[in-house]
C-alpha positions in Angstrom: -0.9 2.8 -25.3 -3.4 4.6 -24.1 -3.9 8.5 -25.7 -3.0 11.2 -23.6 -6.4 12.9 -23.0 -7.5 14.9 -20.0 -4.4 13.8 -17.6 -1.4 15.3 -19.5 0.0 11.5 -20.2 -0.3 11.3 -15.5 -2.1 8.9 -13.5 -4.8 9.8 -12.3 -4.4 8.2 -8.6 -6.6 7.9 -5.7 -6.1 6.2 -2.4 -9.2 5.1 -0.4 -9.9 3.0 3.1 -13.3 2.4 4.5 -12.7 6.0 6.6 -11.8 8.4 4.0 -9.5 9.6 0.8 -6.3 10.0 1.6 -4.7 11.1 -1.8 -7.0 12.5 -4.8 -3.9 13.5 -7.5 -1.9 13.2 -10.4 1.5 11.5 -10.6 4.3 10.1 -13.0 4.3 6.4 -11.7 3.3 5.0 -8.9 4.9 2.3 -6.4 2.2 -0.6 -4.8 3.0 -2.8 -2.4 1.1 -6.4 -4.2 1.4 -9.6 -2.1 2.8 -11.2 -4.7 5.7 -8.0 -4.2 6.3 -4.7 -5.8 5.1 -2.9 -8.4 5.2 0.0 -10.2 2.0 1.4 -12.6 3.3 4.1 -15.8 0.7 5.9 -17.7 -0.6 3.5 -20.2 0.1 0.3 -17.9 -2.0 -2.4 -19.1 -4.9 -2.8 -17.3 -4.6 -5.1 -13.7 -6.0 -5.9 -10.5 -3.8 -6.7 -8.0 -4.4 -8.0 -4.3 -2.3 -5.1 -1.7 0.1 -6.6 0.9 1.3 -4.1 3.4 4.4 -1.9 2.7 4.6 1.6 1.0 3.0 3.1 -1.5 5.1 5.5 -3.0 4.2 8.3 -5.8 6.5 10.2 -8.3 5.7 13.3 -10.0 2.9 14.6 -11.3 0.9 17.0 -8.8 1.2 14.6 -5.7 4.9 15.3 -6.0 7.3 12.8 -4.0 5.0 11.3 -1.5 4.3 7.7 0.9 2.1 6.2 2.3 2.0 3.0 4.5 -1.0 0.5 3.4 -2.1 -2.6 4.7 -4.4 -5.5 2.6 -6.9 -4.9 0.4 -6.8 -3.8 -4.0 -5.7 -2.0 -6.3 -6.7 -1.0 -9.6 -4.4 -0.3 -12.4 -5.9 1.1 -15.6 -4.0 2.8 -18.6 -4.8 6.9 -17.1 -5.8 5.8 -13.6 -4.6 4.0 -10.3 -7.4 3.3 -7.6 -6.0 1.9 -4.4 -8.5 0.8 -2.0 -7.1 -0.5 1.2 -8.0 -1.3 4.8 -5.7 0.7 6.4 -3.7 3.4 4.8 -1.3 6.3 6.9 0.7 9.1 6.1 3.8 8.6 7.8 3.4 11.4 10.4 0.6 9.8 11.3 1.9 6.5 12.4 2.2 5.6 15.7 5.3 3.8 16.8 5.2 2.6 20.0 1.8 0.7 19.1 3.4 -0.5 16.3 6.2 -1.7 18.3 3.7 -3.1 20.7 1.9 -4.8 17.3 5.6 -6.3 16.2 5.8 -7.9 19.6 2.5 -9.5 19.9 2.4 -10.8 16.3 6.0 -12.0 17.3 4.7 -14.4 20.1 1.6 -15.1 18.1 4.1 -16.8 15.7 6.3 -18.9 18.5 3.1 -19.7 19.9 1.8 -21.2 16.5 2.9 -24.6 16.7 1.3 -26.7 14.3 -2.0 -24.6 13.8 -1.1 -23.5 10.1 -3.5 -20.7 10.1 -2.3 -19.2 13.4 0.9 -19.0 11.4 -0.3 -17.3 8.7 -1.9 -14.8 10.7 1.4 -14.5 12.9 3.3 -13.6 9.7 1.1 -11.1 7.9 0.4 -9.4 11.2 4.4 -9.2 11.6 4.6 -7.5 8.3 2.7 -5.5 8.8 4.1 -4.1 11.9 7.9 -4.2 10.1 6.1 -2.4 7.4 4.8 -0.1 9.5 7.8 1.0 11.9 10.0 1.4 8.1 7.2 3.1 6.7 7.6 5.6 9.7 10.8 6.8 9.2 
């Protein structure tokens, strides 16, 4: 375990994409969306490097208080005092656009009956319907 130092015995927790920081706080435990499923980082979580699906990722206590946001793809980082959560997209979910997503759900839809036997097309299909489902819940 790690000791409690300059945090209090929080994460430290920072969300980043390629356009900006969205979230620069402190928090209890946090939520990530990992492909391999959910999980949730405690202060003095082993260290881990997980690849990021899409879905939510959801904070508790701490200074960032109850908050969500949507990410899609990329890391995160999970250290004993610190979460760092780089992904390709991330939203607040205010900021999330519906109907596009909507729109996205539909095309990834008919990219997926139109597959057929192309295994990658498939792939893509799925993860970009995710996405989208993730999206829209994410949206509330």
């Amino acid at each position: 375990m790690a000791d409690i130092g300059t945090t209090g015995g929080k994460l430290a927790v920072r969300l980043v994409t390629p356009d900006r920081v969205l979230l620069d706080a402190t928090a209890d435990a946090v939520e990530l969306p990992s492909s391999a499923g959910y999980l949730e980082a405690l202060y003095g979580h082993a260290p881990l490097l997980a690849e990021l699906g899409a879905g939510e990722v959801r904070l508790h206590g701490g200074a960032a208080g109850e908050q969500t946001f949507f990410v899609a793809w990329g890391f995160a980082e999970v250290l004993p005092e610190r979460v760092t959560i780089l992904a390709e997209e991330a939203l607040k979910p205010e900021e999330i656009d519906r109907s596009q997503a909507e729109q996205d759900l539909q095309g990834a839809q008919r990219a997926w009956q139109e597959a057929g036997d192309d295994g990658q097309a498939y792939d893509d299909a799925n993860a970009a319907t995710r996405e989208a489902e993730e999206k829209l819940a994410s949206a509330k």
